[in-house]
C-alpha positions in Angstrom: 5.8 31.7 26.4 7.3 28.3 25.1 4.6 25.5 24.0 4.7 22.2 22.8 2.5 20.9 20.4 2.4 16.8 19.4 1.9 15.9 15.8 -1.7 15.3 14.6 -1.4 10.7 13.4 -3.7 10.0 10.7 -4.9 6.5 11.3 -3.5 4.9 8.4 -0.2 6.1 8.8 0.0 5.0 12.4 -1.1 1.3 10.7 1.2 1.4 8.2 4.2 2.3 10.4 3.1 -0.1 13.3 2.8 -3.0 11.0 6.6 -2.4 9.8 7.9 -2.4 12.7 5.4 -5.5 13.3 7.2 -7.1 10.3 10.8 -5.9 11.1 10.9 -6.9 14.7 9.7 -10.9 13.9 12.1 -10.4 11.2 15.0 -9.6 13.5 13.7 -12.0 16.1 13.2 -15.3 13.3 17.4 -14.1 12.0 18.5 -14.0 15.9 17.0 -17.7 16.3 18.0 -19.0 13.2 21.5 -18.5 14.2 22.4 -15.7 11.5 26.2 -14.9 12.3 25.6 -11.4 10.9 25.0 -9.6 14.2 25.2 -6.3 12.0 21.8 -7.6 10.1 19.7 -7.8 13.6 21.0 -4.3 14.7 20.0 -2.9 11.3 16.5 -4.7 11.1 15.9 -3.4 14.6 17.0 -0.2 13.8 15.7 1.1 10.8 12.5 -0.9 11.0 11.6 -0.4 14.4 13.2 2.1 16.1 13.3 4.5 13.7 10.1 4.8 13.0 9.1 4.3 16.8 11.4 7.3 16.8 9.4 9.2 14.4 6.1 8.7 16.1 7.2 9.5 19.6 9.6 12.4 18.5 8.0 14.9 16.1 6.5 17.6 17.5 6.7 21.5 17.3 7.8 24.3 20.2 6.6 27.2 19.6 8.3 30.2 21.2 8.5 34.2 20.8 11.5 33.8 18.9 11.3 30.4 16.9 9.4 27.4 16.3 11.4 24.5 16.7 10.2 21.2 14.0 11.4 17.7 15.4 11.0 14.9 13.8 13.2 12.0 15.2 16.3 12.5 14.3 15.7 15.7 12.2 15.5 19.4 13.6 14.4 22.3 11.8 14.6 26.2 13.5 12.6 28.6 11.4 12.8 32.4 13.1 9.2 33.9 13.9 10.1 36.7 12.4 11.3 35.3 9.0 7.5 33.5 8.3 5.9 35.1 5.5 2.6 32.6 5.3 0.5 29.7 7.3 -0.9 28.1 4.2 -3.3 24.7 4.9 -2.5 21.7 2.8 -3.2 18.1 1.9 0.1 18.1 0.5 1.6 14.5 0.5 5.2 15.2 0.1 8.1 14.4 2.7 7.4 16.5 5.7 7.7 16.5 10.1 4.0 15.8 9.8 2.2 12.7 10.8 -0.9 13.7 9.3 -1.8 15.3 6.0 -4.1 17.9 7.3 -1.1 20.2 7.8 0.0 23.4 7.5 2.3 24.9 5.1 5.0 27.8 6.7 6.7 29.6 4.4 10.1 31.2 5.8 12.8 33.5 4.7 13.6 33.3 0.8 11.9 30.1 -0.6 12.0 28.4 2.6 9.2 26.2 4.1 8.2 23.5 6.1 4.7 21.5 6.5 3.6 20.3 9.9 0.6 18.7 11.5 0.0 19.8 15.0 -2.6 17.6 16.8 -4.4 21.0 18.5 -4.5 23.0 15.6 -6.2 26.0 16.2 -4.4 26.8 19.2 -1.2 26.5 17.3 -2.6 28.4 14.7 -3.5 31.0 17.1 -0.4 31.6 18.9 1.6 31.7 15.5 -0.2 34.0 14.0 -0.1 36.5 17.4 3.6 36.1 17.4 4.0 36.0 13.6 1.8 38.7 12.6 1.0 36.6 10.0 -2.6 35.7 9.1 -3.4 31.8 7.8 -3.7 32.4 4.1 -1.8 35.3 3.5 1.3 36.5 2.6 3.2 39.1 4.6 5.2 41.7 2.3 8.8 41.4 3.1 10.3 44.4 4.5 
């Protein structure tokens, strides 16, 4: 059975992204009135400081199937085969990831392969990956 879980939004990052596009969309708005000729600078502002991160907090989230679990983030998509994960690790990790929070999980696919993500109802997420997976959150399975 396909299921969709939202990303977990740590408070601070919600903030942080809200008060760009706070910032970029009185930026866009003070250009347009000003009389700015460079209609390309408003599409940009709006753009990449609003929409895309409007984008990001509307559009990541993780479907979780027999055969796959499907990452989006905005415009990004990753397809990682249930069959190919190896290990459900959890991690504070900071680094660049589909995950609005840092209480994620780290899944380790294929050869050297991973991605982290932060779904908002965790244990049920880890629950149905690790009945389709086989895997078990902290360990490794052998590959065969």
């Amino acid at each position: 059975m396909k299921r969709v879980y939202r990303s977990k939004i740590d408070t601070w990052l919600l903030l942080v992204l809200l008060g760009v596009m706070g910032v970029c969309a009185y930026s866009g708005v003070n250009m347009f009135l000003s009389g700015h000729e460079a209609w390309w600078s408003y599409l940009a502002v709006w753009g990449l400081g609003v929409l895309l991160p409007l984008w990001l907090l509307t559009g990541t989230y993780y479907v979780l199937s027999p055969e796959r679990l499907i990452v989006r983030s905005g415009p990004v998509k990753w397809q990682v085969p249930v069959s190919e994960i190896r290990s459900i690790i959890p991690t504070r990790n900071p680094l660049s990831s589909p995950a609005l929070s840092l209480d994620r999980l780290k899944i380790n696919y294929g050869i050297g392969k991973y991605v982290m993500i932060s779904p908002r109802e965790r244990e049920a997420f880890i629950q149905q990956l690790t009945e389709l997976s086989g895997v078990e959150v902290g360990r490794t399975r052998s590959r065969v």
